[in-house]
C-alpha positions in Angstrom: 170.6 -126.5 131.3 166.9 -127.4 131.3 165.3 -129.6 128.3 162.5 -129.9 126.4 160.7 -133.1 124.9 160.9 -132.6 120.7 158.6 -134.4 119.1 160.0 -135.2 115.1 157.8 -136.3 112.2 159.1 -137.3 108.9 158.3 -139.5 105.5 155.0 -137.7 105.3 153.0 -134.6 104.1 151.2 -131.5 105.0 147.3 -132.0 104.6 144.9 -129.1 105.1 141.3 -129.3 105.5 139.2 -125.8 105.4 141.9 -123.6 105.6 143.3 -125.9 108.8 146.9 -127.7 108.7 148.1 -130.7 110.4 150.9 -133.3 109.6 150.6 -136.7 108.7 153.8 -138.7 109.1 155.0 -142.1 108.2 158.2 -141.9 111.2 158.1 -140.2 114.5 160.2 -139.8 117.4 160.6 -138.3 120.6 163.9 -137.0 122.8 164.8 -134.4 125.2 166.6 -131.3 123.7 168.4 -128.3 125.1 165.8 -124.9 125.4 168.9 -122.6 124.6 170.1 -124.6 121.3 170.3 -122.8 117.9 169.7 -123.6 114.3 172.7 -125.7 113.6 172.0 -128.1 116.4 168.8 -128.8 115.7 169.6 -129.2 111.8 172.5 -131.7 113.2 170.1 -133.6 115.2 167.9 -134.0 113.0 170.3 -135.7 110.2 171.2 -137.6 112.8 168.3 -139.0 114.0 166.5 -139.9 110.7 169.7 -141.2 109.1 169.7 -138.9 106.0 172.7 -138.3 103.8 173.3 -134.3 104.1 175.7 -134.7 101.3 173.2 -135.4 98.9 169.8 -134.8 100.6 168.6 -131.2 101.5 166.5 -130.9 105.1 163.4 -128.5 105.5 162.0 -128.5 108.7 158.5 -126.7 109.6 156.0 -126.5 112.1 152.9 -124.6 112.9 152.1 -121.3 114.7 150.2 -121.6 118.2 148.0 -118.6 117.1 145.0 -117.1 117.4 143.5 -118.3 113.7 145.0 -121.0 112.2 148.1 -120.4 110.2 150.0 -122.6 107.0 153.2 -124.8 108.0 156.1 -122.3 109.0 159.4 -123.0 108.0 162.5 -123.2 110.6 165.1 -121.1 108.8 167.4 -119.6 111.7 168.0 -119.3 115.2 164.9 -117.1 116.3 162.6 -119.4 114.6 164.3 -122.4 117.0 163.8 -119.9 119.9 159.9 -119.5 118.9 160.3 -123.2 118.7 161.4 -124.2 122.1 160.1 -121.4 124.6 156.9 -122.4 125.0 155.8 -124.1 128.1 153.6 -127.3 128.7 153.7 -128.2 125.2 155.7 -130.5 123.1 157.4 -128.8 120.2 157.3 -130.9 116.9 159.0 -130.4 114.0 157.8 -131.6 110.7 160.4 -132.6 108.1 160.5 -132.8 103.9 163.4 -133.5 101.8 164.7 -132.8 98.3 167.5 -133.7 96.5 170.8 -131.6 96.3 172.0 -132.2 92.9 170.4 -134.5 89.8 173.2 -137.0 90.2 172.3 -140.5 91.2 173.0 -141.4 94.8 175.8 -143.9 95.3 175.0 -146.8 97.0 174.7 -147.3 100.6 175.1 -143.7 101.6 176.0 -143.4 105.4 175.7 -139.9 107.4 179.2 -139.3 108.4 179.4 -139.7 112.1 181.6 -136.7 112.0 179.3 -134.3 110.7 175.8 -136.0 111.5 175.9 -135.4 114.8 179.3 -133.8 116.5 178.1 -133.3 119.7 176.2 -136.9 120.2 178.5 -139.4 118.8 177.4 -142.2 121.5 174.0 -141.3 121.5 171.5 -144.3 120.7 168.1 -143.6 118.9 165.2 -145.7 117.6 164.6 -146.1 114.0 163.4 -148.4 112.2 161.0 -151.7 113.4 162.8 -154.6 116.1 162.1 -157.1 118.5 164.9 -156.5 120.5 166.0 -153.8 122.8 169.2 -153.0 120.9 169.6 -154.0 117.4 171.4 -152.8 114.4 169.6 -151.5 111.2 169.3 -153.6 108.4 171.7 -152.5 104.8 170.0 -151.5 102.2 169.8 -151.9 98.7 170.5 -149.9 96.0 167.9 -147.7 94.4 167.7 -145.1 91.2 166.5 -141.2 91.1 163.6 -141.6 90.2 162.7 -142.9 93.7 163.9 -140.1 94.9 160.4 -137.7 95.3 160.1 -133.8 95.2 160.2 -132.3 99.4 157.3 -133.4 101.1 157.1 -137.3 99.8 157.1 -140.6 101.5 160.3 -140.3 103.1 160.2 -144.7 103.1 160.9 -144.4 99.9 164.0 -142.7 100.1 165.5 -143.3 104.3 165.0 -148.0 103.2 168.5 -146.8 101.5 170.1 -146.0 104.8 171.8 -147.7 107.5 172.1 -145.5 110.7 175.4 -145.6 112.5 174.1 -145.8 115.5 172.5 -148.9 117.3 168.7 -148.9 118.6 168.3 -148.0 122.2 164.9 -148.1 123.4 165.6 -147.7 127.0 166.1 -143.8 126.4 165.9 -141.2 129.3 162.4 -140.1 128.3 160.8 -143.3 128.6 159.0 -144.9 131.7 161.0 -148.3 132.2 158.3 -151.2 132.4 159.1 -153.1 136.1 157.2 -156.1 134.9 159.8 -156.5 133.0 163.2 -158.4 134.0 165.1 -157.2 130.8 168.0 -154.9 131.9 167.9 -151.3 132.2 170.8 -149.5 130.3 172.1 -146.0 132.1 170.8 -143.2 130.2 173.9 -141.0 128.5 173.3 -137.2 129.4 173.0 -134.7 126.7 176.2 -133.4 125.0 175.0 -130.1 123.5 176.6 -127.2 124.6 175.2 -124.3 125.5 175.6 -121.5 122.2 172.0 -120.0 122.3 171.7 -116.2 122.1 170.3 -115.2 125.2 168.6 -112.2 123.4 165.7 -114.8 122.7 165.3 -116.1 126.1 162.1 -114.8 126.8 160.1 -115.6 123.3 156.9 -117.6 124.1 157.2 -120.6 121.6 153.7 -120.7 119.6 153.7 -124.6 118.6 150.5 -126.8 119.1 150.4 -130.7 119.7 151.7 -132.7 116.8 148.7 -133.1 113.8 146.5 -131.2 115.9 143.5 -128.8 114.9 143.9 -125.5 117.2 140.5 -124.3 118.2 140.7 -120.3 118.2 137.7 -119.5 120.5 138.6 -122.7 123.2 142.1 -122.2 123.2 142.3 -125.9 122.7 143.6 -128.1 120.2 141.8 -131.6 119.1 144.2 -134.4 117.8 143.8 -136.3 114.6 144.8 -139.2 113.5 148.2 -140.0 112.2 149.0 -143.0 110.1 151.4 -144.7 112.0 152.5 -148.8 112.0 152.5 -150.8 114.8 156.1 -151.8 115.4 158.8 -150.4 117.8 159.9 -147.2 118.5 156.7 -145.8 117.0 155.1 -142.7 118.7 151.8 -142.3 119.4 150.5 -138.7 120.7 148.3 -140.5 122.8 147.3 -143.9 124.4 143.6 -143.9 122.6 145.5 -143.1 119.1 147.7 -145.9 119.8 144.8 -148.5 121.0 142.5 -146.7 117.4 145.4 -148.0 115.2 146.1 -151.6 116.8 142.4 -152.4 116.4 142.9 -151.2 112.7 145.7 -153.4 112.6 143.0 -156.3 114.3 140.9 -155.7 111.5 143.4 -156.1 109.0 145.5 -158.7 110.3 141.9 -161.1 111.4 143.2 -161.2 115.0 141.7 -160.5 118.3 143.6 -158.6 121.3 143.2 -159.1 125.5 144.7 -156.4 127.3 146.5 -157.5 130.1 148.2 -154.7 131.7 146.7 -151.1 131.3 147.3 -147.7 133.6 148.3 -144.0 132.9 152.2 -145.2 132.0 151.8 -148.7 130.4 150.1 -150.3 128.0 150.6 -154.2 127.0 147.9 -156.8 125.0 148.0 -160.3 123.6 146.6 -162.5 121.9 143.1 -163.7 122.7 144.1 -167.2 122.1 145.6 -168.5 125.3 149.1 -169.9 124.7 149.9 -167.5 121.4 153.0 -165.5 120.9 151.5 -162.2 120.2 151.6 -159.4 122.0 152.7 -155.3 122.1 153.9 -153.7 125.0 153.8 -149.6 124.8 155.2 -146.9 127.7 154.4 -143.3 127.6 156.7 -141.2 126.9 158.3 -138.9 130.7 156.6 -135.8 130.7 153.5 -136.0 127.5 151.1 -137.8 126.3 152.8 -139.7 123.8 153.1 -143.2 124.4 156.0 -145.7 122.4 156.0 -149.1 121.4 159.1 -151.0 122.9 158.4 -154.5 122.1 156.2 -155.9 119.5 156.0 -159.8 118.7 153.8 -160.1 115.9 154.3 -163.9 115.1 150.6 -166.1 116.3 151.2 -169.4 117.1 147.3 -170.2 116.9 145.0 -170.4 114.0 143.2 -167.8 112.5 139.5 -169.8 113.0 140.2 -170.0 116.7 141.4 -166.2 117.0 138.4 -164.6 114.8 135.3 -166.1 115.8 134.1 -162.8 116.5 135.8 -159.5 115.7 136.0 -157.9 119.9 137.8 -154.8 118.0 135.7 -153.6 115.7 134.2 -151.3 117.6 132.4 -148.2 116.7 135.0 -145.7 116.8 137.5 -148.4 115.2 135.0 -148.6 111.8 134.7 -145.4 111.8 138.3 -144.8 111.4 138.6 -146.9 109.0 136.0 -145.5 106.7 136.3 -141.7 106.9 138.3 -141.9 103.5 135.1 -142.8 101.5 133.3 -139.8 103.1 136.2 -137.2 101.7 134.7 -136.7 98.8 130.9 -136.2 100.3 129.5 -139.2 99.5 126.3 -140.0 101.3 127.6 -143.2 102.6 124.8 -145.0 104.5 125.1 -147.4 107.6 123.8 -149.9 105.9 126.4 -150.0 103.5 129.3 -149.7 106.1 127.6 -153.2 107.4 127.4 -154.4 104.0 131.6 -153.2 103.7 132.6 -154.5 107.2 131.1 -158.2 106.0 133.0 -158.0 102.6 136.6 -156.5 103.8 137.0 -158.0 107.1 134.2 -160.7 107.3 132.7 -159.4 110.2 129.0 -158.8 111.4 128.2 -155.6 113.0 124.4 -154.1 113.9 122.7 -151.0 112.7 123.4 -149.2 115.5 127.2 -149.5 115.2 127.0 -148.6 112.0 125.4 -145.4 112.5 127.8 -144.5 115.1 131.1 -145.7 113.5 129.7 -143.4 110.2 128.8 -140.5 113.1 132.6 -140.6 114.3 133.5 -141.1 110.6 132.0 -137.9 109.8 133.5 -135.7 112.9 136.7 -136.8 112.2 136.3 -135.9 108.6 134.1 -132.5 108.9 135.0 -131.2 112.1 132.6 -131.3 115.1 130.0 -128.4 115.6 132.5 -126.8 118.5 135.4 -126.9 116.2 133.1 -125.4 113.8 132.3 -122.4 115.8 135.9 -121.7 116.8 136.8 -121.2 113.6 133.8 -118.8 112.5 136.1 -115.4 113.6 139.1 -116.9 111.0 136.3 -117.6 108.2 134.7 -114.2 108.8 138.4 -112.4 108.5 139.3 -114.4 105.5 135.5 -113.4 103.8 136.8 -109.9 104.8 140.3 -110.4 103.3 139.3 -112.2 100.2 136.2 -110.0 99.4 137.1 -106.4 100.1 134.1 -103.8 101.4 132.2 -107.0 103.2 130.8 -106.4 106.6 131.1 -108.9 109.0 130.7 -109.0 112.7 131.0 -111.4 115.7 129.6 -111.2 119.1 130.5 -113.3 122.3 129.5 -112.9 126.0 131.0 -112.5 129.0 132.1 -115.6 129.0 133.5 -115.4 126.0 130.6 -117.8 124.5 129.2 -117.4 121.0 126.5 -115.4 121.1 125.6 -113.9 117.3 127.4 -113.4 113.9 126.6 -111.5 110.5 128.0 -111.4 107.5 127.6 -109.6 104.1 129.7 -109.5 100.9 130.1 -106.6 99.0 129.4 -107.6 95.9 125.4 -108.1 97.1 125.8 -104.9 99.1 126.3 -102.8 95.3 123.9 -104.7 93.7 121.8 -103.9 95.9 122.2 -100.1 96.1 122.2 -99.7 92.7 120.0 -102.3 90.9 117.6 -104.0 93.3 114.1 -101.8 94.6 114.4 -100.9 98.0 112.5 -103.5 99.6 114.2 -105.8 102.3 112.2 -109.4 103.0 113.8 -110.2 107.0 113.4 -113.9 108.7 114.4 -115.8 110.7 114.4 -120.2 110.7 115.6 -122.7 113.5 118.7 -123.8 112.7 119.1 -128.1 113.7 122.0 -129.5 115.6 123.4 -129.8 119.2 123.4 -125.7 119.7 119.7 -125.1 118.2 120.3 -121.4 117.1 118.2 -119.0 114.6 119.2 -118.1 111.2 118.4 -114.7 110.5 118.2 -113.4 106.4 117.9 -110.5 105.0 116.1 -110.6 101.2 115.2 -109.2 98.2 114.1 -109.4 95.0 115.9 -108.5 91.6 114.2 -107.2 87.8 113.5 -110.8 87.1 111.2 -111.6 90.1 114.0 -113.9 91.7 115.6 -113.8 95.4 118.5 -111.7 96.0 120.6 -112.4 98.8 121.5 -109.5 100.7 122.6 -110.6 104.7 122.7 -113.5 107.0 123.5 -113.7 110.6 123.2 -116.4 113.7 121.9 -115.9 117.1 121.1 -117.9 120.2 117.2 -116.8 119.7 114.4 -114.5 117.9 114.9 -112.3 120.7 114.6 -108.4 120.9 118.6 -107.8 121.2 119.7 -110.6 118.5 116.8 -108.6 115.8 118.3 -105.1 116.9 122.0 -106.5 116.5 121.4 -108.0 113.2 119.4 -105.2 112.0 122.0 -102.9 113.2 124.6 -104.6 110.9 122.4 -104.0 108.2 122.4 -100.5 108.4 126.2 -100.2 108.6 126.2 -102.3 105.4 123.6 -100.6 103.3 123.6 -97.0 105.1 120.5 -95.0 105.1 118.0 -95.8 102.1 115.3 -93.6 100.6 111.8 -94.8 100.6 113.0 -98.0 102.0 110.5 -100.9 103.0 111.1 -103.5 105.6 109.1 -106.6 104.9 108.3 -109.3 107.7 106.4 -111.9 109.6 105.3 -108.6 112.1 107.0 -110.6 114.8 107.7 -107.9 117.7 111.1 -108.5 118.0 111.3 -107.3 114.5 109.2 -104.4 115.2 111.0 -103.5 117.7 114.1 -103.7 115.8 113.0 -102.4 113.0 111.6 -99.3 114.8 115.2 -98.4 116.6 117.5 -99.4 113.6 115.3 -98.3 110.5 112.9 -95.2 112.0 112.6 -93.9 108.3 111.7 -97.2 106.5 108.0 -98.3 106.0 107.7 -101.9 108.0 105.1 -104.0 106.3 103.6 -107.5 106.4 104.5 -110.1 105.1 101.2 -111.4 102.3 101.5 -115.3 103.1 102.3 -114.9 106.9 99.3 -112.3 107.1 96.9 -114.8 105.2 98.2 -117.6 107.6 97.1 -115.9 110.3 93.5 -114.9 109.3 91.0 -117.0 110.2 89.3 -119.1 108.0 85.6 -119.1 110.0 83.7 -115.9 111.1 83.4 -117.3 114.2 
């Protein structure tokens, strides 16, 4: 039976961003699963693998759709939503889980998933859980904890899993993982996979519509972009990629006032020490057979030098590394100025950076906060829809070219469209302004003015340029939102393009000249 690699996220939460999803987990791991497994195996599994008591602890699992506009978190209730789960090709599924408690009766202590029903089909089956120096370890007991550390599905599942000891011990010399050759620890035989094969076959050819885990899907690319996910440096951690993993070590630099070499770095491996000749620290990470994801297998985090002779300068903080750290401040739109991220970086960490890193680290800060301009754009036919969904009887419109490229947009609610046909004059004010940024653009508008002398919005739209086909397309809009108007007057700059546009789209209206732009352009001598 053929395999896929399932990526599982847990102790976290759902975030959302401007109407986008993505996951942020405290826990992740990767393993190969059947394509043709059902529900109940994947439930099992996953009990299994993140050690929770099913007795008392209820299991939601959720992911999101690989669609055309972004979607919310989907749940995984039966055996066609595994199928939509699974089928897709060339990407990693991942599967997001939240918990809540069964009943309102204190857990007793040091609840154990019964290896009977945790997991019937892998019984000797070894999995990575919690952080190690060693390749095969057992998990620590726990101690005893009361409901109200318990939280509501969705919460910090490290406040609830610290309780659990896994029956299984650690193995993280896994099938999926690329064996390090450097290295002269043994190399246990991988044990195949038990599950049998009980799929419907009926769902054999669903196209599974999963993204990359925390991931932003761009609708007009077809692409996703990763974000960040707070993860800890220790083993078995996965990353989704090597630059993830190498953005939170030099967090964890910056954090811990120590300073990293890498000493071995290619597309399958990735190990660092120390700076400080002679000291115990260092990380070794493998990428994970067949993705992206790369895992930590062995972590010594113990210096053996001193901190004056490992921080003389901060190597990590780079640009992207700052910035990282500081797109929390810029959540709630604070104008946060490089200047002050130099004036921060000295205080937190004690480390000097220029004003040109600090504009860039706040640059990165900002993209991975906001979005950048392309992500922007590939949402504009998802924010249009929802304006139509949301607003009912407002016209909107998007145009691309043959290469599917943005080319204009226009948009106009309904609410200005009726107060315009039944309480403002006739008289529509049209411009157009340069929009700034990396894709330049124009900003076309469509104005008017209401009883008490003061601007009415009426349209807007976006186009490459003030060219003859983006006035005509944007005027054309107009007239499917506001129809044919008696005695109407079109006001403007007297650009051609407008004339011309004006004179195809509006043959009955009166096209007029704007006062100010017709006394900017007289000329002030008789000469």
């Amino acid at each position: 039976m053929t395999s896929v690699q399932l990526v599982l996220n847990w102790g976290g939460k759902w975030k959302s961003h401007h109407g986008q999803y993505w996951y942020e987990g405290q826990r992740a791991k990767a393993f190969d699963f059947p394509r043709d497994a059902n529900y109940d195996l994947l439930l099992d599994k996953v009990y299994y693998v993140t050690g929770i008591d099913r007795d008392h602890y209820r299991v939601s699992m959720t992911t999101v759709a690989h669609t055309f506009r972004p979607s919310m978190p989907i749940e995984i209730v039966d055996d066609e939503d595994v199928a939509l789960l699974l089928r897709r090709e060339n990407v990693d599924p991942l599967v997001c889980i939240s918990i809540e408690e069964i009943d309102n009766e204190c857990p007793e202590r040091n609840h154990k998933p019964p290896e009977s029903s945790a997991n019937p089909h892998h019984e000797t089956r070894e999995y990575e859980f919690h952080h190690t120096q060693k390749s095969n370890i057992q998990v620590t007991d726990i101690d005893e904890f009361q409901t109200s550390d318990v939280p509501h599905i969705g919460a910090n599942l490290d406040d609830i899993v610290e309780g659990f000891t896994p029956t299984a011990n650690i193995d993280t010399t896994s099938p999926h993982l690329i064996p390090d050759h450097d290295e002269t620890e043994p190399q246990s035989n991988p044990i195949p996979n038990q599950f049998p094969n009980r799929y419907d076959e009926q769902f054999a050819h669903v196209q599974r519509l999963v993204p990359p885990p925390c991931a932003f899907y761009s609708i007009h690319s077809g692409e996703v972009a990763p974000r960040p996910i707070t993860m800890r440096i220790e083993v078995g951690e996965v990353f989704p990629s090597k630059q993830q993993l190498q953005s939170q070590l030099g967090r964890h630099c910056l954090a811990n006032q120590c300073q990293i070499r890498v000493f071995k770095s290619d597309t399958t491996r990735y190990q660092v020490r120390c700076i400080v000749e002679g000291c115990n620290w260092r990380m070794r990470a493998a990428k994970v057979q067949n993705s992206d994801h790369f895992q930590i297998r062995k972590f010594d985090n113990q210096h053996t030098c001193s901190t004056e002779a490992r921080f003389s300068h901060q190597r990590q903080a780079s640009a992207r590394v700052i910035g990282e750290h500081i797109q929390e401040k810029l959540y709630d739109h604070r104008l946060y100025k490089p200047k002050e991220i130099i004036n921060d970086m000295q205080r937190e960490f004690g480390i000097s950076c220029n004003y040109h890193k600090g504009y860039r680290a706040r640059h990165i800060a900002l993209e991975e906060v906001q979005g950048t301009p392309v992500e922007s754009y590939s949402i504009l036919p998802s924010y249009l829809y929802m304006l139509e969904q949301t607003n009912p009887g407002t016209i909107t419109d998007f145009h691309t070219d043959s290469s599917d490229r943005f080319m204009y947009m226009f948009f106009c609610f309904k609410a200005c469209i009726d107060g315009f046909l039944s309480s403002i004059r006739p008289v529509i004010a049209v411009d157009g302004t340069f929009l700034t940024g990396p894709h330049r653009g124009v900003l076309f508008v469509a104005v008017c003015m209401d009883g008490n002398e003061q601007i009415f919005p009426l349209a807007f739209g976006v186009g490459d340029s003030e060219t003859n086909e983006a006035w005509e397309w944007f005027l054309s809009r107009l007239h499917k939102a506001v129809g044919e108007v008696d005695d109407l007057v079109i006001v403007s700059d007297r650009k051609n393009s407008i004339i011309t546009g004006v004179e195809k789209v509006f043959p009955n209206s009166f096209h007029g000249a704007c006062a100010i732009h017709l006394q900017r352009n007289m000329l002030t001598s008789p000469h």
